[in-house]
C-alpha positions, 0 to 999 in steps of 0.5 A, spaced: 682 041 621 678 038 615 671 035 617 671 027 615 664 029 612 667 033 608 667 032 600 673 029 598 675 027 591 680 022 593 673 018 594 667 023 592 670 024 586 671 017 583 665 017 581 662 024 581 659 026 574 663 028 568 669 026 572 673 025 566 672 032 564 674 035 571 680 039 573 682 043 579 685 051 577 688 056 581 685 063 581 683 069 585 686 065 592 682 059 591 683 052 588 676 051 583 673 045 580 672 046 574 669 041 567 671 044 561 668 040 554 671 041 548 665 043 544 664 040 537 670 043 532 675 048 534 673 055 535 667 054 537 663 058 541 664 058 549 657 056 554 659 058 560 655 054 566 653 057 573 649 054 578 645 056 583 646 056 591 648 049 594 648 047 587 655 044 584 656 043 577 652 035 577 647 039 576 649 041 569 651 034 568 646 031 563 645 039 560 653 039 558 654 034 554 648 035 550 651 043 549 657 041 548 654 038 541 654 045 539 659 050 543 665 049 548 662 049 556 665 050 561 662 048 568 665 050 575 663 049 583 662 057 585 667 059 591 666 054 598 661 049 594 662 042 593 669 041 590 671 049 590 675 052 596 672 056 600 675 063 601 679 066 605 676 069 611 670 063 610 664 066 611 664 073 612 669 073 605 668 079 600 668 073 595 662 071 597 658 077 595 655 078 589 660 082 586 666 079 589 663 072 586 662 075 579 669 077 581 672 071 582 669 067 576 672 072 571 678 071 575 678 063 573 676 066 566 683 070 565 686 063 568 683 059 564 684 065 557 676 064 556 671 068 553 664 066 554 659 068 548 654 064 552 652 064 560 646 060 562 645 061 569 640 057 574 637 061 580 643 065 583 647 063 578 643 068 574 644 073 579 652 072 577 652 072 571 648 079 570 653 082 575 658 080 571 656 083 564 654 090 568 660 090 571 664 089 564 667 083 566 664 079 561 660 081 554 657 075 551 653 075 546 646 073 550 644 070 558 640 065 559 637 065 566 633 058 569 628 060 574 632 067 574 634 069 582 634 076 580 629 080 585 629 080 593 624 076 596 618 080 598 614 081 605 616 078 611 621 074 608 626 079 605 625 082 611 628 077 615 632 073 610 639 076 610 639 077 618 637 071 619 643 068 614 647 072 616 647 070 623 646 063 621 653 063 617 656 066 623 655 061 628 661 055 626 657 050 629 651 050 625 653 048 618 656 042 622 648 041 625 645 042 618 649 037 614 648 032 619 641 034 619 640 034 611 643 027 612 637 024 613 634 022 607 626 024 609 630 031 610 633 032 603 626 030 601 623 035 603 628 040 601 627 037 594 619 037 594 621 045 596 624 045 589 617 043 585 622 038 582 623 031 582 629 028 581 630 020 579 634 017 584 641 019 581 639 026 582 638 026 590 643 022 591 649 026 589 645 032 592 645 027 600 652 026 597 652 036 597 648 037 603 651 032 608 657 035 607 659 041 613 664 045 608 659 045 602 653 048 608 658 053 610 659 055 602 652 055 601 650 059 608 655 065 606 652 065 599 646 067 602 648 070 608 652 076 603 647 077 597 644 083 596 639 082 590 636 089 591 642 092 588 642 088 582 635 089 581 635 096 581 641 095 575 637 092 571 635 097 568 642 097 565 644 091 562 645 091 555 646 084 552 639 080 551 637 076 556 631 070 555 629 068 562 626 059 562 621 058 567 618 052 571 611 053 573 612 049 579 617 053 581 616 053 589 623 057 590 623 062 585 616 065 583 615 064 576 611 071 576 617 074 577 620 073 570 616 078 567 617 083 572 625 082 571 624 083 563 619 089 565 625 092 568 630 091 563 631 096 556 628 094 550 635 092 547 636 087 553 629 084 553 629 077 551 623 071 551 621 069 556 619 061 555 615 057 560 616 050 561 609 047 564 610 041 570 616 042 572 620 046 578 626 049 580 631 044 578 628 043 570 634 043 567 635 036 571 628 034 570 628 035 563 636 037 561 634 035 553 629 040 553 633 045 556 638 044 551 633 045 546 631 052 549 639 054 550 640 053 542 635 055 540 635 062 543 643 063 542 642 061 535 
């Protein structure tokens, strides 16, 4: 039975950013929000846009419209997130693995008959868009990688991180006792100071709008509870399109000293900028969408 908590675009959607360019796509099992923005002349260039875990595509929502000056952007909510479906098999779901994901979405490309020349992908959604590329699901011209997860957690923490998710996201009642946590508003705050980005007040609302929703925290929790970054980064080495990473320094959830261990990792042919952009956290595309869009232009050009 559905949760009333849950996200529901009957209601949530009414005013959900960029609406007028949402529609619902079924690929793979699953029933997928995506925007899709025309771009500024026919056959121009396709930017596909992933965000990151418990993210959806209102995070992209002022990046979007300032890209799609230049190319046709298409965003999507990942599986189990926001206004996407969750799998088949809930959170144990071979869909939520890296592989499974990258799966998923070339899935909804083929549906969709897109081929995207340009990926900016924030946090996981990096992640995703250079399983996809190794994988031959996609060949773009360039990925763009925003405070890029694309290493495992160090120390301590990426001994526990995984067992712990797992564990959590297993337990059915525990996406329900977080999202009626997270829905206190001193709560989100501190998840977002956790960030190292401030939002304005658009921002965190629609992010209290994600968090108290029980199905959005199982999606994100099986996302985490499946993902296996070590395997990934020992592929790196194999990734042939260019890749430029963009970075906040205030980012508190990725350590900005990672990225120049990730383009160490990747050959010379693979091996693009790394851009640092000062004051901002792990959001920095919501903090300074205009910014970004400049970044992502200039490097794709």
């Amino acid at each position: 039975m559905a949760n009333p908590n849950d996200l529901n675009w009957d209601v949530d959607g009414l005013d959900w950013p960029l609406r007028q360019h949402s529609r619902f796509v079924q690929a793979g099992g699953l029933r997928w929000h995506v925007q899709h923005l025309a771009g500024p002349r026919p056959g121009a260039p396709c930017a596909l846009l992933l965000h990151g875990t418990g993210a959806s595509t209102h995070s992209w929502r002022d990046v979007a419209p300032l890209l799609a000056r230049h190319a046709e952007v298409l965003s999507l909510d990942l599986p189990g997130h926001a206004f996407t479906g969750m799998p088949p098999g809930g959170v144990g779901s071979p869909q939520l693995t890296l592989p499974g994901m990258a799966r998923a979405v070339h899935g909804l490309l083929q549906a969709l008959r897109l081929s995207p020349s340009l990926v900016v992908g924030h946090s996981a959604g990096a992640a995703i868009a250079v399983r996809m590329c190794l994988d031959g699901l996609i060949t773009p011209r360039r990925l763009i990688g925003l405070n890029a997860a694309l290493l495992p957690l160090g120390g301590l923490a990426g001994q526990f991180f995984s067992p712990v998710a797992k564990l959590l996201a297993s337990a059915p009642l525990v996406p329900r006792l977080f999202a009626w946590h997270a829905n206190e508003p001193a709560v989100l705050q501190r998840l977002l100071q956790g960030t190292g980005s401030t939002l304005d007040a658009t921002g965190t609302a629609l992010y209290q709008r994600l968090v108290r929703s029980p199905a959005h925290a199982a999606g994100a929790l099986g996302m985490m509870a499946n993902w296996d970054l070590q395997t990934l980064s020992n592929h790196l080495p194999q990734l042939t399109v260019p890749m430029d990473l963009i970075v906040g320094t205030r980012d508190r959830t990725v350590p900005p000293e990672q990225a120049p261990r990730v383009l160490a990792r990747l050959l010379p042919a693979a091996r693009g900028a790394c851009v640092q952009l000062d004051g901002l956290g792990h959001l920095a595309h919501e903090e300074r969408p205009g910014r970004v869009v400049e970044l992502i232009v200039q490097h794709a050009a």
